[in-house]
C-alpha positions in Angstrom: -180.8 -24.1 -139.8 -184.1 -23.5 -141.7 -185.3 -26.4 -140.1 -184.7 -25.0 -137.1 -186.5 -22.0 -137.7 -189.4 -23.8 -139.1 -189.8 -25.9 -135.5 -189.6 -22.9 -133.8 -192.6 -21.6 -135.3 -194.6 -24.9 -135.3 -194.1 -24.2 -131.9 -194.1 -20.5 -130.8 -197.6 -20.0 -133.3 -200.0 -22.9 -131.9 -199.0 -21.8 -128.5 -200.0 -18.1 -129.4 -203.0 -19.0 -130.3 -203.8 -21.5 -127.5 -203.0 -18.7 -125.1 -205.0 -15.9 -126.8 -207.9 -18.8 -126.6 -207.4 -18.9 -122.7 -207.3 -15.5 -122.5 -210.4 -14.9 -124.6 -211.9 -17.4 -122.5 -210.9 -15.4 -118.6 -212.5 -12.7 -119.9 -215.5 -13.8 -121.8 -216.3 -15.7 -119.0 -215.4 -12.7 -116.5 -213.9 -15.0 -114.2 -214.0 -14.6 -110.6 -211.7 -16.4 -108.6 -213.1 -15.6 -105.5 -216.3 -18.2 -105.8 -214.0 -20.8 -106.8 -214.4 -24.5 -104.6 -210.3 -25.3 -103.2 -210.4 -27.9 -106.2 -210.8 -25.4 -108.9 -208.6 -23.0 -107.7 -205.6 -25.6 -107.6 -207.1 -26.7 -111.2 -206.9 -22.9 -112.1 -203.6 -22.6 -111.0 -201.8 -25.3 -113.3 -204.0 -23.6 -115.8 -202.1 -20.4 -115.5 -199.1 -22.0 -115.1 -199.4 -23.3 -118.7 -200.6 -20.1 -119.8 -197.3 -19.0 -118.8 -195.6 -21.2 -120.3 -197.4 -20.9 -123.6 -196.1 -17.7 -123.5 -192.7 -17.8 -122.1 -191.6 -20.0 -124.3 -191.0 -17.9 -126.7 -188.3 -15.8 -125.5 -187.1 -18.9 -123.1 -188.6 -22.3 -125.2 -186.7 -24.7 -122.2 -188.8 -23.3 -119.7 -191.6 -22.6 -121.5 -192.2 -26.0 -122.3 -191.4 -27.3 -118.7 -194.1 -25.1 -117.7 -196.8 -26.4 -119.7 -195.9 -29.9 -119.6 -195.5 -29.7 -115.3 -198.8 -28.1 -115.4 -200.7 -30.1 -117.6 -199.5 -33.2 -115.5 -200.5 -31.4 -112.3 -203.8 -30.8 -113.1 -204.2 -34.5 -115.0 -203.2 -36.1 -112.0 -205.7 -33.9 -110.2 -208.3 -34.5 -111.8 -207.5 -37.9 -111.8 -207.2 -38.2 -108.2 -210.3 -36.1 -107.6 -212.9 -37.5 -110.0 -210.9 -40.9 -110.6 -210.8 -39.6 -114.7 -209.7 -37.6 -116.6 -210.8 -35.3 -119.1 -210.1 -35.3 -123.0 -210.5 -32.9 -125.7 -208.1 -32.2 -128.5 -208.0 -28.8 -127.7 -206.7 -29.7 -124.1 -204.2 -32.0 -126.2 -202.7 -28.8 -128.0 -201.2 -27.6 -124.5 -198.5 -30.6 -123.8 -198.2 -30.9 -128.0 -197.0 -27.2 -127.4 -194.8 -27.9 -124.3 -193.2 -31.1 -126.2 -192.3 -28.6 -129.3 -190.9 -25.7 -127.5 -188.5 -28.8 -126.0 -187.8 -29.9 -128.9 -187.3 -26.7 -130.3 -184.8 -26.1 -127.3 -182.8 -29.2 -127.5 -182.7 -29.0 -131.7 -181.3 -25.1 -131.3 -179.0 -26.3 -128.2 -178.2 -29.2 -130.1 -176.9 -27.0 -132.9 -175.0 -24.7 -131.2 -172.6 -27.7 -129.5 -171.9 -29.0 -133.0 -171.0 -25.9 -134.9 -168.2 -25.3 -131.9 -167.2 -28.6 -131.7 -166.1 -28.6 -135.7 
């Protein structure tokens, strides 16, 4: 169970921090949406879809880390359809490594819960 626990929060912490980086971001840059080409609307979309899920996934870690994972493919394959690459920074690697541990985290916890009532 400490295990558990310890998942949880190599999950739920990076996210936090990854979102209050977004967020610091929005407003540092005062972003306006409304000057925005179609192309980076879409791409600012699946941005604040992960967002969400970055920080949904601590109350609900399942959907959370659906969120960030279906966003971060959305705007991959956009980009890769768009500009025909995609873009890397380890920083933009933190979102799915968040999304993958708040699924794990899930399936660990729900994993745990169907063996202590099955003995």
């Amino acid at each position: 169970m400490k295990a558990l626990a310890v998942l949880r929060y190599l999950a739920r912490i990076p996210a936090a921090l990854l979102a209050l980086l977004v967020l610091t971001f929005a407003v540092g840059e005062r972003l306006d949406v409304t000057v925005l080409t179609a192309k980076e609307s879409l791409l600012m979309s699946f941005m604040f879809v992960m967002w969400i899920g970055l920080i949904l996934g601590w109350l609900r870690e399942n959907l959370g880390g659906i969120l960030v994972l279906a966003g971060f493919a959305a705007f991959y394959i956009t980009e890769w359809v768009t500009r025909g690459s995609v873009p890397f920074s380890w920083v933009f690697m933190l979102f799915p490594v968040c999304g993958l541990l708040y699924l794990l985290s899930w399936w660990m916890h729900h994993l745990s819960r169907h063996t202590a009532t099955a003995t």
